[in-house]
C-alpha positions in Angstrom: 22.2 27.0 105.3 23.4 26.2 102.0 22.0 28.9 99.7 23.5 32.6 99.6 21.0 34.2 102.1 19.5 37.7 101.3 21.3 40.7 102.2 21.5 43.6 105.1 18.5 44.3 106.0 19.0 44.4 110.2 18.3 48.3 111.2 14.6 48.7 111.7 15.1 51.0 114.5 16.5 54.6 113.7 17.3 56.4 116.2 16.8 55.3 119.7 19.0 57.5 121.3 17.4 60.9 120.8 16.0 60.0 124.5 18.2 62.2 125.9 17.2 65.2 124.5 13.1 64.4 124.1 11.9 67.1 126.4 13.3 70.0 124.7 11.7 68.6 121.3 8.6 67.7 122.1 6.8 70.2 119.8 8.5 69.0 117.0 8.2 65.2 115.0 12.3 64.9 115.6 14.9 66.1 118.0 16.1 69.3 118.0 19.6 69.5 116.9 21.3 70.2 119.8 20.5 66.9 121.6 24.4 64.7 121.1 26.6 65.6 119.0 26.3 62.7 116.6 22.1 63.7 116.4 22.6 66.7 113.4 23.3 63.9 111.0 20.1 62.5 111.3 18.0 65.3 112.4 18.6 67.7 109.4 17.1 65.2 106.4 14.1 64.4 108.8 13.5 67.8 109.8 13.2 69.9 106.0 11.2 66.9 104.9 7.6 67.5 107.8 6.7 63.7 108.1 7.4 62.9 104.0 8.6 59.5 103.2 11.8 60.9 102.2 13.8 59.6 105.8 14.7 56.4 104.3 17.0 58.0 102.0 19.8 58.5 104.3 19.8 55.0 105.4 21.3 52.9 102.8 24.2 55.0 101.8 25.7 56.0 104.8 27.8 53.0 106.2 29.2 53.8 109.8 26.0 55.5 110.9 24.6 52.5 110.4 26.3 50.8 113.8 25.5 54.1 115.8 22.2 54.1 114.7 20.9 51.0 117.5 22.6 52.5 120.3 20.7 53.5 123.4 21.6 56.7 125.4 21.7 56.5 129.3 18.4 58.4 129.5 16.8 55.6 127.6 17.6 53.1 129.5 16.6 55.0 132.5 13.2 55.6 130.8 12.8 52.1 130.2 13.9 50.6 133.6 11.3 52.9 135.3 8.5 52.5 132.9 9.6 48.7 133.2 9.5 48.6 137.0 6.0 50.2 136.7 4.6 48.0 134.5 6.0 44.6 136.6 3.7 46.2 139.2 0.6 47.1 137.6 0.1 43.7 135.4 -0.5 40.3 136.6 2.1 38.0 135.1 0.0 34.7 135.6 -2.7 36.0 133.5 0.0 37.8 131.1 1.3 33.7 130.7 -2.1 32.5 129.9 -2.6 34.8 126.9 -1.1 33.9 123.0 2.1 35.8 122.2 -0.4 38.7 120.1 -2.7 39.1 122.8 -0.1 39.3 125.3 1.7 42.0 123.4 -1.3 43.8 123.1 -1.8 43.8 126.8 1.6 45.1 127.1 1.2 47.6 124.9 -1.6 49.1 126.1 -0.7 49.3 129.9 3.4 50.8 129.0 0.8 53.5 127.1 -1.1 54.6 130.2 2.7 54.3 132.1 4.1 56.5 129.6 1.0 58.9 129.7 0.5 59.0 133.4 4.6 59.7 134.1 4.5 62.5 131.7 7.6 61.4 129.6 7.7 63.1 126.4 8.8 61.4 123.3 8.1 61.1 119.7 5.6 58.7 118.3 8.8 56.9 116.8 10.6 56.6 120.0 7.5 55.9 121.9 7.4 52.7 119.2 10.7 52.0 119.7 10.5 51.7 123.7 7.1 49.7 123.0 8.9 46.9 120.9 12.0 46.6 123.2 9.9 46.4 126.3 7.9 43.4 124.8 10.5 41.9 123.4 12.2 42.0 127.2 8.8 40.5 128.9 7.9 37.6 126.3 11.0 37.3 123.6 14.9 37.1 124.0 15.2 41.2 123.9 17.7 42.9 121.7 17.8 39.6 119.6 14.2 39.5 118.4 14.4 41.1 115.4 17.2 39.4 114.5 16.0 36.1 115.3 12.5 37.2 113.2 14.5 37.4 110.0 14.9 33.9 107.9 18.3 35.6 106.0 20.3 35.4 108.9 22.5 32.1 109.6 24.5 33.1 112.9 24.3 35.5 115.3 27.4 35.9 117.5 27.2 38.0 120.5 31.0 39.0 121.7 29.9 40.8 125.1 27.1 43.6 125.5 28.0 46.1 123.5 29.1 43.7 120.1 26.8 41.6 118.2 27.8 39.7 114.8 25.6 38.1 111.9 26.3 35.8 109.2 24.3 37.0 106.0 24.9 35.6 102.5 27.8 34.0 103.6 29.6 36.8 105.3 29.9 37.7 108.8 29.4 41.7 109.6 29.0 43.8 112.3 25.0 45.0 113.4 24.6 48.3 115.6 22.1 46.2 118.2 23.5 46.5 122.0 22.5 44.9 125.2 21.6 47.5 128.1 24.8 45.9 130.0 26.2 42.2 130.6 23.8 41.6 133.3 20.7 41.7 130.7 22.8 39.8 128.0 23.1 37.0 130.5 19.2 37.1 132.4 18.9 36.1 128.1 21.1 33.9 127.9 19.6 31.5 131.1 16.1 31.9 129.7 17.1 31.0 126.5 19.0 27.3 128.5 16.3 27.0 131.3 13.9 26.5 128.2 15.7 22.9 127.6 15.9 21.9 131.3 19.8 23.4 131.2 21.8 26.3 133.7 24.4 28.2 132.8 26.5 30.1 135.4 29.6 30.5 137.3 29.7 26.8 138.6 28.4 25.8 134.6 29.8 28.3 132.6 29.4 26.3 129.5 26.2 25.6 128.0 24.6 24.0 125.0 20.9 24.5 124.1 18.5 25.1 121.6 15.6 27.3 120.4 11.9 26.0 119.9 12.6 26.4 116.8 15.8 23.9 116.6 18.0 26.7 116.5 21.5 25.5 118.1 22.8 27.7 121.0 25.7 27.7 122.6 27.0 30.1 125.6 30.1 30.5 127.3 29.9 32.8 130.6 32.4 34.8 132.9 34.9 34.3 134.2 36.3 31.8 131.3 34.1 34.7 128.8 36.8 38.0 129.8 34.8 40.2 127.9 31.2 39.3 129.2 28.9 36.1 128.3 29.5 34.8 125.0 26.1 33.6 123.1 26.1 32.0 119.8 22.8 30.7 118.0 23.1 28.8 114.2 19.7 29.8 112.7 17.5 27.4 111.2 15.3 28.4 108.2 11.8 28.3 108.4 11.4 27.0 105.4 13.1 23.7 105.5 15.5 23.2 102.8 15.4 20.5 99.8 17.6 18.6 97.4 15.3 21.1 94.5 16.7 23.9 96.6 20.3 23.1 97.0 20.0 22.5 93.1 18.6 26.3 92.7 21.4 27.5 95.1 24.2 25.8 93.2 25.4 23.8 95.7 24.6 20.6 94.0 23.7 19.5 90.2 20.3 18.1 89.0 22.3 15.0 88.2 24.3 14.8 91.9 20.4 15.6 93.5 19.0 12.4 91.9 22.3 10.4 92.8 22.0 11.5 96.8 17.9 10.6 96.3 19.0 7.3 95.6 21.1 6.7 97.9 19.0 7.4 100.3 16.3 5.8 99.0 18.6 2.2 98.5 19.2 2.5 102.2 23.3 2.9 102.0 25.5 4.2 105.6 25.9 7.6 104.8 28.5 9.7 107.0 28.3 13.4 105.7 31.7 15.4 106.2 32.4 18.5 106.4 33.9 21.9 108.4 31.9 24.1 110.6 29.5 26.3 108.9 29.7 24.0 105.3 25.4 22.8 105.6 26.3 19.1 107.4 22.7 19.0 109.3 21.0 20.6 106.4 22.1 18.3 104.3 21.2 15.5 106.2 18.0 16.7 107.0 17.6 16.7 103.2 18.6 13.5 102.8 16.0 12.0 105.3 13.1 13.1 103.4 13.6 10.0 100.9 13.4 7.6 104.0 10.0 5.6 103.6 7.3 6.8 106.0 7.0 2.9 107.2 10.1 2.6 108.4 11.4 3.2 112.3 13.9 5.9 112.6 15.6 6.9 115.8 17.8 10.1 116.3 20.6 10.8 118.6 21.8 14.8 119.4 23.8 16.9 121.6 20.8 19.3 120.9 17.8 18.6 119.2 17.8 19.8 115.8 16.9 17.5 112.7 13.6 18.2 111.6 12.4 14.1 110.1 8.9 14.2 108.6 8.4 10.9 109.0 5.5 10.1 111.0 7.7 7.3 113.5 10.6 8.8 114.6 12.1 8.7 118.2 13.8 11.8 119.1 16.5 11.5 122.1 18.7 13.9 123.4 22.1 14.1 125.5 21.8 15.1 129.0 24.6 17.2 131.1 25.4 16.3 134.7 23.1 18.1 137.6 24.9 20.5 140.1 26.6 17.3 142.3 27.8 16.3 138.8 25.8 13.4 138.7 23.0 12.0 135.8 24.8 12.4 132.8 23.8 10.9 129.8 26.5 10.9 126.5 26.1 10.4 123.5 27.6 6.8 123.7 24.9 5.5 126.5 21.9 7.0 123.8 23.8 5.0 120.8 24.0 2.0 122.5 20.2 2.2 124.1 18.9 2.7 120.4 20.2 -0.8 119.7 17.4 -1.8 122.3 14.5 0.0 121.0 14.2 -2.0 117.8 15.5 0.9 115.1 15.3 0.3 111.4 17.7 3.5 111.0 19.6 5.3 113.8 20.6 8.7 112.8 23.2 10.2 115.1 23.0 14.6 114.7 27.1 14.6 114.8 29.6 12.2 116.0 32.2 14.2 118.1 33.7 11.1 120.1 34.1 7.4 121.4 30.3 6.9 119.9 31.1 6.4 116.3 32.5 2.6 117.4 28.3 1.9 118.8 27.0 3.1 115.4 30.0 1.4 113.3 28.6 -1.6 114.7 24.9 -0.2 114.8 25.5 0.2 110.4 26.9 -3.2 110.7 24.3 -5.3 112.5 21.5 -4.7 110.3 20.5 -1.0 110.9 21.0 -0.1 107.1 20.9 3.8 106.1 22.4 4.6 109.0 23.2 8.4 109.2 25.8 10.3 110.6 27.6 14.0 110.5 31.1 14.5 111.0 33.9 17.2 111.1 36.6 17.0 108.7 37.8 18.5 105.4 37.7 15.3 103.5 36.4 11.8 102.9 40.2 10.7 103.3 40.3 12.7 106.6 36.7 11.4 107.3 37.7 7.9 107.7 41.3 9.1 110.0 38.9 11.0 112.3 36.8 7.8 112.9 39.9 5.9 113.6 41.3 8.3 116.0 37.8 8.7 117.6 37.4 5.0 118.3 41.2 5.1 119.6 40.2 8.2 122.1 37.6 5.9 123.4 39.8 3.6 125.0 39.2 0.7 122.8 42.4 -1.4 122.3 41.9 -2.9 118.6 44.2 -3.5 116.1 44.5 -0.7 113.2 43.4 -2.9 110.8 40.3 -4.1 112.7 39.5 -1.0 113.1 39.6 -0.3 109.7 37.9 -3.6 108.4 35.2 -2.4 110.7 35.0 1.1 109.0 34.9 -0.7 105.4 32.0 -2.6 106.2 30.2 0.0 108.0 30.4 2.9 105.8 29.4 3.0 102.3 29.1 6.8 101.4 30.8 10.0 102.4 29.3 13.0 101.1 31.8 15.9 101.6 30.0 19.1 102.1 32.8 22.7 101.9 32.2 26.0 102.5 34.3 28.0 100.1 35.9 31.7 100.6 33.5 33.6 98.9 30.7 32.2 101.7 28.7 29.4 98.7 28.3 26.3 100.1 28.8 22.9 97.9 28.8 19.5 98.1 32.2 18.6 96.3 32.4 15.1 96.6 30.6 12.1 96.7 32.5 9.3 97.5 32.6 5.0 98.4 34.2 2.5 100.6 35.3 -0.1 98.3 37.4 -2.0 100.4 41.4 -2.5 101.5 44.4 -3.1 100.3 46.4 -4.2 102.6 46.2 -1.8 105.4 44.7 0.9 103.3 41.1 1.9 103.3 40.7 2.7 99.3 38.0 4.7 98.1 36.3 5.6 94.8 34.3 9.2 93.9 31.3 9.1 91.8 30.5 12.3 92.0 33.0 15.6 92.2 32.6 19.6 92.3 35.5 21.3 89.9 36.4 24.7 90.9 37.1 26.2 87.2 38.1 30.2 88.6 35.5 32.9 89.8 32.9 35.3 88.1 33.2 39.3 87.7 31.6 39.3 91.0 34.3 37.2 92.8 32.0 34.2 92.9 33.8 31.1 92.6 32.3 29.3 89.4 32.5 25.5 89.2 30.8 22.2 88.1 29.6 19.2 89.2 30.8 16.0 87.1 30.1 11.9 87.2 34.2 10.8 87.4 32.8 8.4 84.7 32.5 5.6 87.0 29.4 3.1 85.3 29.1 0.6 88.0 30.0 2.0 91.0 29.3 -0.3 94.5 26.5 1.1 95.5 25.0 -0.5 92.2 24.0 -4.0 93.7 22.2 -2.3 96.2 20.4 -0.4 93.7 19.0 -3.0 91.8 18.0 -4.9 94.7 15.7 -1.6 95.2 14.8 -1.5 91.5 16.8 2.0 90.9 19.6 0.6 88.9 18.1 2.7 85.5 17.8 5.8 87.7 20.9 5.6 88.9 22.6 4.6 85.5 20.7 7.7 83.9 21.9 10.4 86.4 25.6 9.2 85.9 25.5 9.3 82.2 23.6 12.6 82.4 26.2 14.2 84.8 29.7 12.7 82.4 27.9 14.1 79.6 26.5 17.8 80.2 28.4 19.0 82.4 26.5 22.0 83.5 28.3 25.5 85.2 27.3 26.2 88.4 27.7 29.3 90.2 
């Protein structure tokens, strides 16, 4: 999530809608051109060309095509709802489930080919292909979405209704030509996708969040508070999980600022990573726990499962929405506290959105050193107002200044993590509770991202300093974990060459 992801590359499929006009060209590789009106386009380059490579050329350059180019005609679906009807009735769906997801496809495959050859529908090889992949993807994948979710550049996908469907690539949102048949299908997708996790989402629940197998967050929102049809949104998780090494490669962090969130991890310091929506929080924390010793007991606490610990003892737990008479709820606040029974050495809470931040304040607090949290807000300053207000929305009557005491000797690092306007993700500041004065929480940075202008390419170019700090407070806890020289070394390294990034 933090690197610049790869670019466009979401139109496998060219021309799905030449369904309409199939019988008249069956003699020939492509429609004829007087199928739809927008068809001559596309048919002309194919048709001079016989079956010559050459039909990729008019892909790239021609821009609004490109959306068109995904739709499905009327006749299509038709096709496909009969051939689809057919094939419910000729396969056995308790052996189908028994398969692996090749096999299975395979099985598909072949009977929707005896289907399509017994019904007489003509079609080209490349429509008959087409038809293929969208029918399996309907029977054992999330249909329309499958080729979206198969690709590892993609960071969102945003569905605004059937017929409009959003990605986030490299940091920019843009339009894709891939449609559901109508609202009825988008939302049959969107309750497989929650029923996975045990969750419903309907009139009565119209609100939903859930994940993929894959950790993937979901979230749906359905008619009648969605006026334009169900609204789904997934944030895609690399296959690849990311490191500290990559972040470096991707800019968002220095060599130097790498080593210094290694050791922090490593010296066991209450970390609270801050940041805005869409700015890497859960990647970077994810990162972060891969310098967590493999002895130690680490428990996690999510909305919806989605850190990925290597560690071989870690206790994953998981919030849990009220049943249909609105009973059984489980917040995040009841899994906090229950961790404090289970005998954690860390408790790692996915994001802290409410009156739960006071149970892990006092979870940090207690003896649960390197303690780990995510939070919304656009600074460290405004990190340590949320937790205030947060503890306040709970109901707990404490003085402002026990509050804060509380927060001082909690929290010893926020790492601020920003997504900047040109769609790079950095961490711009590292930054310590030191302590009050009077009422006032003050803090120190260590470690800070200077934007210095942008590139030719309207990049925004910028470095990573040390603020020339040698001691900071974090340094007695280093030497107690013998990494005061480490720590001294990446500071001086990082006041000195100050490398550009970006």
């Amino acid at each position: 999530m933090f690197g610049r992801r790869g670019n466009n590359g979401d139109q496998p499929r060219k021309a799905p809608s030449q369904m309409s006009g199939a019988p008249e060209a069956a003699p020939s590789v492509t429609p004829s051109p007087t199928v739809a009106p927008p068809k001559p386009a596309y048919a002309a380059p194919q048709a001079s060309p016989a079956k010559v490579e050459p039909v990729k050329k008019p892909e790239p350059t021609p821009e609004p095509p490109k959306q068109n180019s995904s739709r499905r005609s009327p006749e299509y679906y038709a096709t496909k709802s009969s051939i689809f009807n057919a094939l419910v009735e000729a396969i056995d769906l308790s052996q189908l489930s028994r398969l692996g997801p090749e096999d299975a496809r395979d099985e598909i495959r072949d009977v929707v080919n005896d289907i399509i050859a017994l019904k007489n529908v003509v079609m080209s090889i490349s429509e008959q292909e087409d038809l293929l992949d969208d029918i399996c993807n309907d029977v054992l994948g999330y249909g329309p979405l499958e080729p979206l979710l198969a690709r590892d550049d993609i960071a969102d996908i945003m569905v605004n209704g059937a017929e409009t469907v959003f990605i986030e690539t490299n940091g920019m949102v843009e339009k894709t030509g891939i449609q559901f048949r109508d609202n009825k299908q988008l939302m049959n997708i969107c309750q497989r996708i929650v029923s996975q996790v045990g969750r419903r989402v309907d009139e009565s629940s119209p609100i939903c969040d859930a994940r993929l197998p894959d950790g993937s967050r979901v979230n749906v929102i359905a008619p009648p508070l969605s006026l334009d049809g169900p609204s789904l949104t997934i944030r895609k998780f690399k296959k690849d999980k990311l490191t500290l090494d990559q972040l470096v490669q991707f800019g968002s962090i220095s060599p130097e600022g790498a080593r210094l969130l290694e050791i922090i991890g490593r010296v066991r310091c209450n970390v609270i990573i801050s940041g805005g929506t869409g700015s890497g929080k859960t990647t970077l924390l994810n990162c972060l726990t891969r310098y967590i010793d493999s002895t130690e007991r680490i428990i996690t606490c999510e909305d919806s499962a989605e850190l990925q610990l290597q560690q071989p003892h870690v206790v994953r737990l998981e919030t849990r929405p009220p049943n249909l008479e609105g009973e059984g709820q489980i917040t995040m606040t009841d899994l906090v506290k229950n961790c404090l029974r289970m005998r954690p050495e860390r408790i790692i809470v996915g994001e802290v959105r409410g009156p739960e931040v006071f149970d892990l304040l006092q979870a940090m607090n207690t003896g649960h050193d390197g303690s780990m949290g995510t939070i919304h807000s656009n600074s460290p300053r405004e990190c340590l107002k949320r937790m205030e207000s947060m503890i306040a929305m709970g109901g707990y009557t404490l003085p402002a200044r026990t509050v804060r005491e509380m927060i001082v000797g909690s929290v010893d690092v926020i790492v601020q993590a920003a997504r900047l306007r040109d769609g790079s993700r950095r961490i711009t500041h590292v930054t310590e509770v030191v302590g009050m004065e009077g009422d006032v929480i003050t803090t120190q940075d260590i470690f800070v991202y200077d934007i210095l202008g942008e590139d030719a390419n309207g990049r925004i170019a910028g470095r990573h300093r040390s603020t020339g700090i040698g001691r900071p407070q974090l340094w007695e806890r280093a030497r107690y974990f013998n990494e005061e020289q480490r720590l001294a070394q990446c500071l001086d390294a990082s006041d000195v060459g100050e490398a550009m990034n970006g």
